[in-house]
N, C-alpha and C positions, 0 to 999 in steps of 0.2 A: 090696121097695124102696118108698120114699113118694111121693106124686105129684109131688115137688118133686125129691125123687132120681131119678125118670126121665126127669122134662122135662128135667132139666138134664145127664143123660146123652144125651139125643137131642138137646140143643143148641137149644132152645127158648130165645124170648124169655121171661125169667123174673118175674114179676111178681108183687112180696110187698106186705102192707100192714099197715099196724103200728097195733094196737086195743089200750087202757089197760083192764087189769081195773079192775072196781068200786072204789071207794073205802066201803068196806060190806058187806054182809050179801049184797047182793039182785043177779046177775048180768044183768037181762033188757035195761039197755040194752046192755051187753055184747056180746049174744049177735045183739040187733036187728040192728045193725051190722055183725055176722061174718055174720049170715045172709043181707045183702045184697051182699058179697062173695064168696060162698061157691062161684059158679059165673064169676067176675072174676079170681081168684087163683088160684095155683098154694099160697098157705101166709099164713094169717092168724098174723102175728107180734105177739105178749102179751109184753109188757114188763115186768121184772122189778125195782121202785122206780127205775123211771126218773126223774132227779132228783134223787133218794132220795129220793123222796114216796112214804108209805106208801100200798099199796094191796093189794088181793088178793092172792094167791101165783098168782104166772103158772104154776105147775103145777096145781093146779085148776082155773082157768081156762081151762089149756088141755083138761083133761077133760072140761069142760064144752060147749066147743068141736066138740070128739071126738063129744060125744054125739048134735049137728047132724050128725053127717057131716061139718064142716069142717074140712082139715088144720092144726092149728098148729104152730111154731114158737114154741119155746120159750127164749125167754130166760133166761140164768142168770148173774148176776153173783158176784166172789169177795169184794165189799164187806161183807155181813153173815152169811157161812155160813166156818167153818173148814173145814180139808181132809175134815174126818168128817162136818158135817153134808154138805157138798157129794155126797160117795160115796153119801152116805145119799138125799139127795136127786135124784144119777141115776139108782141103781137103782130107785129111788120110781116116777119119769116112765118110768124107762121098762118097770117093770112094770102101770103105766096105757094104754099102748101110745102113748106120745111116744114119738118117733123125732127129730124136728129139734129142735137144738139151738143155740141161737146164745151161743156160749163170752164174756161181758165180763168187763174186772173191774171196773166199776160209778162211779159219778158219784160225788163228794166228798158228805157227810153236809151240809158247809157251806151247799152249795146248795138243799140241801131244806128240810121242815117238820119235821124232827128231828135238829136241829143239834145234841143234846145226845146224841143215840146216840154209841152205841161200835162204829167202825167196825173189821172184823177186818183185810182184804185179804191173809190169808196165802196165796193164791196169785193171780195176776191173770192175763187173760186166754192167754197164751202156756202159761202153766204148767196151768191150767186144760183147754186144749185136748189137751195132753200128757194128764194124767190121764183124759180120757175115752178116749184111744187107750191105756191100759193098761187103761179098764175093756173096754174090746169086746176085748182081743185075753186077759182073764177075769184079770186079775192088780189088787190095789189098791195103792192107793198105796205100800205098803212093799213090793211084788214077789210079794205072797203070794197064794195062788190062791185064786178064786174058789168056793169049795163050790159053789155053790149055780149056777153057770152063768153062763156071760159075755155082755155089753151087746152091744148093735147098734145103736150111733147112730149120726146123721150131723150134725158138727157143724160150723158153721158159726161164720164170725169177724168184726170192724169192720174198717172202714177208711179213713183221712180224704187222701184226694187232694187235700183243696186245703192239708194242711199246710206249714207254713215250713220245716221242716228236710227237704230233700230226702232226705239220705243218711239221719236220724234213719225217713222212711217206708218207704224199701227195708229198712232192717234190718229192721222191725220186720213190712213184712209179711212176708219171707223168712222169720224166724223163726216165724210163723205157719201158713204153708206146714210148714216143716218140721215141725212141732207137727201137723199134721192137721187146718186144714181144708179143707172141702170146696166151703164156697161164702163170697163176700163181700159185705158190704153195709156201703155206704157212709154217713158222715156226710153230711145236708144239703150239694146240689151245687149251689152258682150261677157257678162258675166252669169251663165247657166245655172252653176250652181246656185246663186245668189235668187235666181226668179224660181227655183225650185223652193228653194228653205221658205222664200216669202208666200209661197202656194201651200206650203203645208203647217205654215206656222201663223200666216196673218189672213192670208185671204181664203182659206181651207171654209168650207160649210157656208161662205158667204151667197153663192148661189147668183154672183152676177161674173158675168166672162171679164179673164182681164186678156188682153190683147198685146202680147209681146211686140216693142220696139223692133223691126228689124231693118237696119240703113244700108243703102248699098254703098262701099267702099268702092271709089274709084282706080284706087294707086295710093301707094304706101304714103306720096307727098300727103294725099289727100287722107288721111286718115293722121297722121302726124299734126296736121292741122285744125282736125277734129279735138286730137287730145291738147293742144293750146290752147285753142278758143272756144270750148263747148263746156261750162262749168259742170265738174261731177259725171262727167263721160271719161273713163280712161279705156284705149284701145289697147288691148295685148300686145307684150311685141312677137309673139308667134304669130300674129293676123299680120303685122307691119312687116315681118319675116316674106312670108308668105308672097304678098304681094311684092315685095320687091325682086324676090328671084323669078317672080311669073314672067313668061314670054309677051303674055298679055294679061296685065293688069286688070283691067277691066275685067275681062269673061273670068280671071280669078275671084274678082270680088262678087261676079254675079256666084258665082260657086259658092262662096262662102255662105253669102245671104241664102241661096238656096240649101246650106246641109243648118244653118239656123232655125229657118223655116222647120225642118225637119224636125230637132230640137226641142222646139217651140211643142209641136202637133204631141209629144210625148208628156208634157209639163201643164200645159194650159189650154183654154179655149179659143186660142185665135191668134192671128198677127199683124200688126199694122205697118204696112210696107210702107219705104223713104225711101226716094231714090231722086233727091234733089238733082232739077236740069236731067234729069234721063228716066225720068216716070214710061219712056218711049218702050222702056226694056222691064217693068214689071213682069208683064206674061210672061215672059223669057223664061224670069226666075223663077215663075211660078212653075213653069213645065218642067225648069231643072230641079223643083223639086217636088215633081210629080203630082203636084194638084194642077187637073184639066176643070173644063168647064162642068 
């Protein structure tokens, strides 16, 4: 089992953080940043063209990861791999000894810096998840057996609590469930109430952790531009308030994230920290809100 499948079998507050492979050749901020995590987390989570902005292969990344001694979680979207490279690339990960898997099926091409690629998506997250529970139980995709010996992941799936179609997010997380996974982590959370109703109304007796969004705001610009360009994210304007009268911006937004964090510990099982370009300052948040090692 991985340190992130025992915690969350022993029912531990769970707490993941999400670090962007290089854009290049050279992994050491990378790795800077996972290493100051590395005794803060239960699983440093490597995103897989998040955006669809091109960068490393979150499967090296996470090898590299591996080689610190620090667990990752492994992102896998179904936006640029068809059903073969995919097979090809679990058994890949998890012959490098990844274990955590976190099943998308990936951000629109349009959004990123290669808007001109050719997106596959023949299978997206549900179906995805389906497929890794045929690779561990040693059969591929067309039912045929594994020679060579069968997978052992543990995968993992999204999920956006503050979305508009109530009934459109019970199907889909049911379906997900049924599909195998194991644990969830949420889109960006600034609506409490909203992750509450969904804990007690859709994910209630379901008996897998879901993992509240929490992002660090930098400064009111930078959260202003959250709510333009991040579909289905809206920031309060008490938060955009907030930050803009602070002295410092910043250590307000770590505050925020830190009384979230808090929040969070009352509602659900865990939290999945963001702090794009300042992963430097997680611990920070985490001691401002009072989870030590």
């Amino acid at each position: 089992m991985t340190k992130l499948e025992n915690a969350i079998a022993s029912k531990e507050f769970i707490i993941t953080a999400e670090v962007t492979p290089p854009k290049g050749g050279n992994p050491e901020r990378m790795l800077e940043v996972a290493r100051l995590l590395k005794d803060r987390v239960h699983g440093v989570n490597i995103t897989d063209g998040s955006r669809a902005v091109l960068r490393m292969s979150s499967i090296a990344s996470c090898v590299l990861l591996q080689r610190e001694g620090i667990e990752p979680i492994c992102q896998m979207t179904g936006r640029d791999r068809n059903s073969i490279a995919l097979q090809a690339d679990l058994m890949g990960a998890y012959s490098l000894g990844i274990r955590n898997i976190l099943a998308l099926t990936g951000d629109p091409l349009k959004a990123g810096d290669h808007p001109q690629a050719k997106a596959v998506f023949e299978l997206e997250s549900v179906r995805l998840l389906k497929l890794i529970g045929q690779l561990n139980e040693g059969f591929d995709l067309n039912n045929k057996t594994l020679p060579d010996g069968n997978l052992n992941l543990f995968a993992g799936a999204a999920v956006d609590p503050q979305l508009k179609s109530w009934s459109g997010l019970q199907r889909r997380f049911e379906q997900k469930i049924k599909a195998g996974a194991k644990f969830f982590q949420s889109q960006l959370i600034t609506d409490f109430d909203k992750l509450d109703r969904f804990m007690n109304e859709i994910a209630k007796g379901c008996d897998r952790p879901i993992l509240a969004g929490i992002f660090l705001l930098k400064s009111a610009k930078n959260a202003r531009f959250i709510n333009k360009n991040v579909p289905g994210v809206e920031i309060p304007e008490h938060i955009i308030n907030r930050l803009e009268k602070a002295e410092n911006p910043l250590l307000e937004g770590m505050t925020i994230a830190a009384e979230q964090i808090k929040d969070a510990q009352q509602i659900c099982q865990g939290v999945h920290l963001m702090a794009v370009k300042r992963e430097d300052l997680i611990p920070q948040i985490l001691d401002l809100a009072k989870i030590h090692h």
